[in-house]
C-alpha positions as CSV (number, residue, x, y, z in Angstrom):
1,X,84.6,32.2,-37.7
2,X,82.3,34.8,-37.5
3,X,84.7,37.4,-36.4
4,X,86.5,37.5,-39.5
5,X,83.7,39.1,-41.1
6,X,83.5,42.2,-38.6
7,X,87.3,42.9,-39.1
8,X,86.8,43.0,-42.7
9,X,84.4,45.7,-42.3
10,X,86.8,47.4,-39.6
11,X,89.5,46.9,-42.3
12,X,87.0,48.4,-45.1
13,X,86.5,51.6,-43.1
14,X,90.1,52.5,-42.6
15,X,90.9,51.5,-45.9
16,X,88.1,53.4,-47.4
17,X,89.5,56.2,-45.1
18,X,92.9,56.1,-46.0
19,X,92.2,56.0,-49.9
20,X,90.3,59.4,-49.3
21,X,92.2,61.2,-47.2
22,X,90.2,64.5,-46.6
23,X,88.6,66.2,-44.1
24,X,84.6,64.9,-45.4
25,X,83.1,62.2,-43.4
26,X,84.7,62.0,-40.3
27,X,81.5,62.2,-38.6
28,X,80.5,59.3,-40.0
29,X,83.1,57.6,-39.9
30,X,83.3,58.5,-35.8
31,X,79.5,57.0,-35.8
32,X,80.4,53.6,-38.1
33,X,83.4,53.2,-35.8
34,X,81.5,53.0,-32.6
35,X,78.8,51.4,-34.1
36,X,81.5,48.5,-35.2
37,X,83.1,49.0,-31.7
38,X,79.4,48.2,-29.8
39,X,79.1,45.3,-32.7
40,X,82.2,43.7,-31.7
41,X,81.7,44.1,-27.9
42,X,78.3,42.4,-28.1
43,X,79.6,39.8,-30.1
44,X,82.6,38.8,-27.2
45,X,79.3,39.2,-24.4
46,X,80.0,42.6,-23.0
47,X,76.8,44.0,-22.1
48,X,77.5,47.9,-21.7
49,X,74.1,49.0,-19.5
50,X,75.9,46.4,-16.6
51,X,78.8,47.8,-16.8
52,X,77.9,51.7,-17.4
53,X,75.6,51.2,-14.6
54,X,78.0,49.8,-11.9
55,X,78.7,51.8,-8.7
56,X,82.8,51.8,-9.7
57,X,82.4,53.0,-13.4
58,X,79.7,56.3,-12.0
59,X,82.2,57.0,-9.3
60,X,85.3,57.5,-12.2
61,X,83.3,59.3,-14.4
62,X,82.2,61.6,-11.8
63,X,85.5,62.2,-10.6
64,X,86.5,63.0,-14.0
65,X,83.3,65.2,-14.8
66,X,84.6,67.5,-11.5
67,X,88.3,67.4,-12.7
68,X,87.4,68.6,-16.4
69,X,84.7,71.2,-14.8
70,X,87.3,72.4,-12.3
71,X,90.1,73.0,-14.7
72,X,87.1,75.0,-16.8
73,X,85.7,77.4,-14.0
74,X,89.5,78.1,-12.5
75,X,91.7,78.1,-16.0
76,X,89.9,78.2,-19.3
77,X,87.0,80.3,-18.5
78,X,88.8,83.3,-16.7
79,X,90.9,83.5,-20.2
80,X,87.9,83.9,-22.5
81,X,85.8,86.4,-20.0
82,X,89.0,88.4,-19.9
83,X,89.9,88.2,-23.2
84,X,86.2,90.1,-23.9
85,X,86.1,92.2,-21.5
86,X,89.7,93.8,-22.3
C-alpha cells in the first residue's frame, strides 16, 4: 500500500497550510504541490513527455495560447495604453 504514504504527505501539506493560515509560503507550497502531483502521476504510470508531446494536447494548448493572446491585444491592452496616455 504504497499510496497511503503519498496522501499522508498530501494531507501534511494542507494541514500544515491550514494551521498557518497566512499569506508566507505559497510559493512553495504551489512547487511541493506539483511536485506531489508529478509523484502521484508517476506512480499510477502516466508518463507526461507522451502525453505533452501528442499532436491533440499541442493543438489545445495552441488554441488556448491564441484565445488568451487575442483577448490581450483587442481588450486588456487597449485599457492600459489608454489609461497612460490620458
Amino acid at each position: 500500500m504504497r499510496h497511503k504514504g503519498i496522501f499522508r504527505l498530501f494531507a501534511l501539506c494542507y494541514n500544515i497550510d491550514m494551521i498557518k493560515n497566512t499569506q508566507k509560503g505559497g510559493f512553495i507550497k504551489t512547487i511541493l504541490l506539483v511536485v506531489i502531483g508529478i509523484i502521484v502521476l508517476s506512480y499510477f504510470g502516466i508518463n507526461l513527455r507522451e502525453i505533452l508531446n501528442s499532436d491533440s494536447v499541442k493543438n489545445n494548448f495552441s488554441a488556448v495560447w491564441d484565445f488568451l493572446a487575442g483577448i490581450w491585444a483587442n481588450n486588456i491592452l487597449p485599457i492600459i495604453l489608454n489609461f497612460f496616455t490620458s
